[in-house]
C-alpha positions as CSV (number, residue, x, y, z in Angstrom):
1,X,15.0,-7.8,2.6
2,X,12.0,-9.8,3.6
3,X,8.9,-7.9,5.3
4,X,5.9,-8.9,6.8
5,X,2.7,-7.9,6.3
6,X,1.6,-5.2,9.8
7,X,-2.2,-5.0,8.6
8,X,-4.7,-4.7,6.1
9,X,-7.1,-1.4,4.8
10,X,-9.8,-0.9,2.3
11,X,-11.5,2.2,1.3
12,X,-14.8,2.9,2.9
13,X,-18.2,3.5,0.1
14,X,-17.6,7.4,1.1
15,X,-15.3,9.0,0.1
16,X,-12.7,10.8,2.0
17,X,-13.9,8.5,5.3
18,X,-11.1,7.2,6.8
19,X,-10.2,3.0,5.8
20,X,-11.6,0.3,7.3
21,X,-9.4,-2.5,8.8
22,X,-9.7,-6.1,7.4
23,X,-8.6,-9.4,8.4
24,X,-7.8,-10.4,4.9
25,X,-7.6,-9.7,1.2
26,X,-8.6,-11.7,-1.8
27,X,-6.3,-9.9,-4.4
28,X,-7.5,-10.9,-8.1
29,X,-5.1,-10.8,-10.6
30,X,-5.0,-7.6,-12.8
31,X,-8.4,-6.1,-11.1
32,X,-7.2,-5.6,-7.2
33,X,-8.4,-5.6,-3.9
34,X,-11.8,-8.2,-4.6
35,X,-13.1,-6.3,-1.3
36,X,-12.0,-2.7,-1.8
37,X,-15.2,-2.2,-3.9
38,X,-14.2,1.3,-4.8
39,X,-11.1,0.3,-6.7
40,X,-11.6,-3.3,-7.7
41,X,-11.5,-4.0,-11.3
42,X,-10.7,-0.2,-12.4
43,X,-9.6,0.6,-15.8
44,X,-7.1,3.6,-17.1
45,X,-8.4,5.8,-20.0
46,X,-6.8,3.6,-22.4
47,X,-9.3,0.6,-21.0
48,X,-6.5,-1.4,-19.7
49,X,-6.1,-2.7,-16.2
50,X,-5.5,0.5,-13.8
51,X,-1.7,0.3,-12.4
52,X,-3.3,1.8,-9.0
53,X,-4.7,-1.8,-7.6
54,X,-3.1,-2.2,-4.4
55,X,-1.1,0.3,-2.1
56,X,1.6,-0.4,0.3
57,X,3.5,1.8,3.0
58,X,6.3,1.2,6.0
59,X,5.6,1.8,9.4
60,X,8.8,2.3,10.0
61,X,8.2,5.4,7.8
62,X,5.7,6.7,9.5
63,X,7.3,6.2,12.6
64,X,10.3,8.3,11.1
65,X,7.8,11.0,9.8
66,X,6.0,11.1,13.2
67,X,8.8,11.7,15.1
68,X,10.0,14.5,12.6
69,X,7.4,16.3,12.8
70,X,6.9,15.7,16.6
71,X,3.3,14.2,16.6
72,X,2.0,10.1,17.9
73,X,2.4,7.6,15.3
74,X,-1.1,7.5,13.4
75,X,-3.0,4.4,13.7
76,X,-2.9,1.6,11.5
77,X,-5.1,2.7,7.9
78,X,-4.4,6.7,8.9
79,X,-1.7,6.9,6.1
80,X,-4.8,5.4,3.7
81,X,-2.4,2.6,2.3
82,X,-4.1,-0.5,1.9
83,X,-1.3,-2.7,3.1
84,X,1.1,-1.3,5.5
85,X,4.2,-3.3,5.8
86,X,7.4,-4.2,8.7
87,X,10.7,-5.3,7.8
88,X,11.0,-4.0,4.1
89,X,12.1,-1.0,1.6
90,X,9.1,-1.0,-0.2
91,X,10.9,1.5,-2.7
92,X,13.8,-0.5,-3.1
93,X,11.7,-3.2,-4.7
94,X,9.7,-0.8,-7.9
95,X,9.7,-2.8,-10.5
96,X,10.0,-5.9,-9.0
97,X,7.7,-8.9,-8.5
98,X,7.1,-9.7,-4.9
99,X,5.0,-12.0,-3.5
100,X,2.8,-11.2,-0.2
101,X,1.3,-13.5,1.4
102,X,-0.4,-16.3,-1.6
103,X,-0.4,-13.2,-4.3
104,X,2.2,-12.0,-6.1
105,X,2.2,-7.9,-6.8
106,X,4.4,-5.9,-9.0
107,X,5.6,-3.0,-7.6
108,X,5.2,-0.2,-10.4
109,X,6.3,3.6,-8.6
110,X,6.0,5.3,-6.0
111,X,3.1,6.5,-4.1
112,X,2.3,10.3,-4.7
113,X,1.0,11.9,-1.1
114,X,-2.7,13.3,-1.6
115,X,-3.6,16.6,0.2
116,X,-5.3,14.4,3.1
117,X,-1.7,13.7,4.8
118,X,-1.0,17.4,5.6
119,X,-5.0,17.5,6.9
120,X,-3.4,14.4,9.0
121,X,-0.6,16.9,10.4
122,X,0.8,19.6,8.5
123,X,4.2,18.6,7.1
124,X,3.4,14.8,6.6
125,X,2.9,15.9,2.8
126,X,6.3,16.9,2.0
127,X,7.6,14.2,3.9
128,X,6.5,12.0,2.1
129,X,8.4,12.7,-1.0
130,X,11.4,11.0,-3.1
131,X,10.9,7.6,-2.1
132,X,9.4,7.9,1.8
133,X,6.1,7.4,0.8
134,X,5.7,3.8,-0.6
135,X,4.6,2.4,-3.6
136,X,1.8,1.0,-5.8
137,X,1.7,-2.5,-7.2
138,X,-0.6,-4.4,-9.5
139,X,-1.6,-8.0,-9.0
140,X,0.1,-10.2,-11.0
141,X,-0.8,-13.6,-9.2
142,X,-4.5,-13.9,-7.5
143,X,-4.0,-15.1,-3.9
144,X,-4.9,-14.3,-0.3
145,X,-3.1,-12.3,1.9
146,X,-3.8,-11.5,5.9
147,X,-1.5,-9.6,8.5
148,X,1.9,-11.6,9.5
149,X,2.1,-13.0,5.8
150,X,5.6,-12.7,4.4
151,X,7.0,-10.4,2.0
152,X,9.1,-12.1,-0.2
153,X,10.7,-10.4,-3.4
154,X,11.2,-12.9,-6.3
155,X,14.3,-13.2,-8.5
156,X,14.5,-10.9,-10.8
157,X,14.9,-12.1,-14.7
C-alpha cells in the first residue's frame, strides 16, 4: 500500500496557466502548499482552514485513462494535481492520515475533475469519475516533501 512520491506542481500567478514543476514543498500545517501562493493559507466561507490544501493523483491513472482514450500520457503537472503519486490507491486511503515525505496529510474526498481535463482530451472528464481521479488532503503535520519521498499511510485509530 506504500507509494512514492513521482513529482511535485504548484499553480502558476495566472490562472488557467498550466503548473509549474518544483523540487520540493514546504507543506504548513492547516494552510497548504507554503509555495503554491495561490492556495496557501485559504479559508472556507465559514473562516476555517479550506479542506482543498494539497491535491494528489496516480500515474498509473493517467496512464489507464490515456490508453482508454487512445492519446500519449500527459506530462507530469498536465492533470493540475500538485502531487502526483506511484505505487498507491490514493482513493483507498480518504479519510486516512498518511504521511508523505516529513508531512503528514489527511486525505478528506475525492478530487472533482474541472472542465480543463476534457480541454486536455475530450473524455478525460468523465473518466475521471467514481474514484479515478484522486483526492484532496489537508495538512495535518508541517514537513517537507520532494519527489521519491515515501508514502506511508499511518494506523488508523
Amino acid at each position: 500500500m506504500n507509494g512514492t512520491v513521482a513529482s511535485l506542481h504548484i499553480h502558476p500567478a495566472v490562472a488557467g496557466e498550466p503548473l509549474l514543476r518544483a523540487s520540493e514543498f514546504n507543506l504548513v500545517a492547516e494552510k497548504g502548499i507554503q509555495e503554491n501562493k495561490r492556495y496557501f493559507g485559504r479559508k472556507n466561507r465559514a473562516g476555517l482552514p479550506s479542506k482543498r490544501q494539497v491535491t494528489l493523483i496516480e500515474r498509473e491513472i493517467l496512464q489507464q485513462h490515456t490508453a482508454a482514450l487512445g492519446i500519449a500520457d500527459l506530462e507530469p503537472g498536465q492533470a493540475r494535481s500538485n502531487i502526483e503519486t506511484t505505487g498507491v490507491d490514493l482513493v483507498a486511503l480518504i479519510g486516512r492520515d498518511v504521511q508523505v515525505g516529513d508531512a503528514v496529510l489527511r486525505f478528506t474526498e475525492p478530487r472533482d475533475p474541472c472542465h480543463k481535463m476534457d480541454a486536455l482530451a475530450p473524455g478525460l472528464r468523465e473518466l475521471m469519475n467514481n474514484g479515478r481521479q484522486g483526492v484532496i488532503a489537508t495538512v495535518i503535520r508541517s514537513g517537507r516533501v520532494k519527489p521519491g519521498d515515501s508514502i506511508v499511510p499511518l494506523q488508523s485509530g
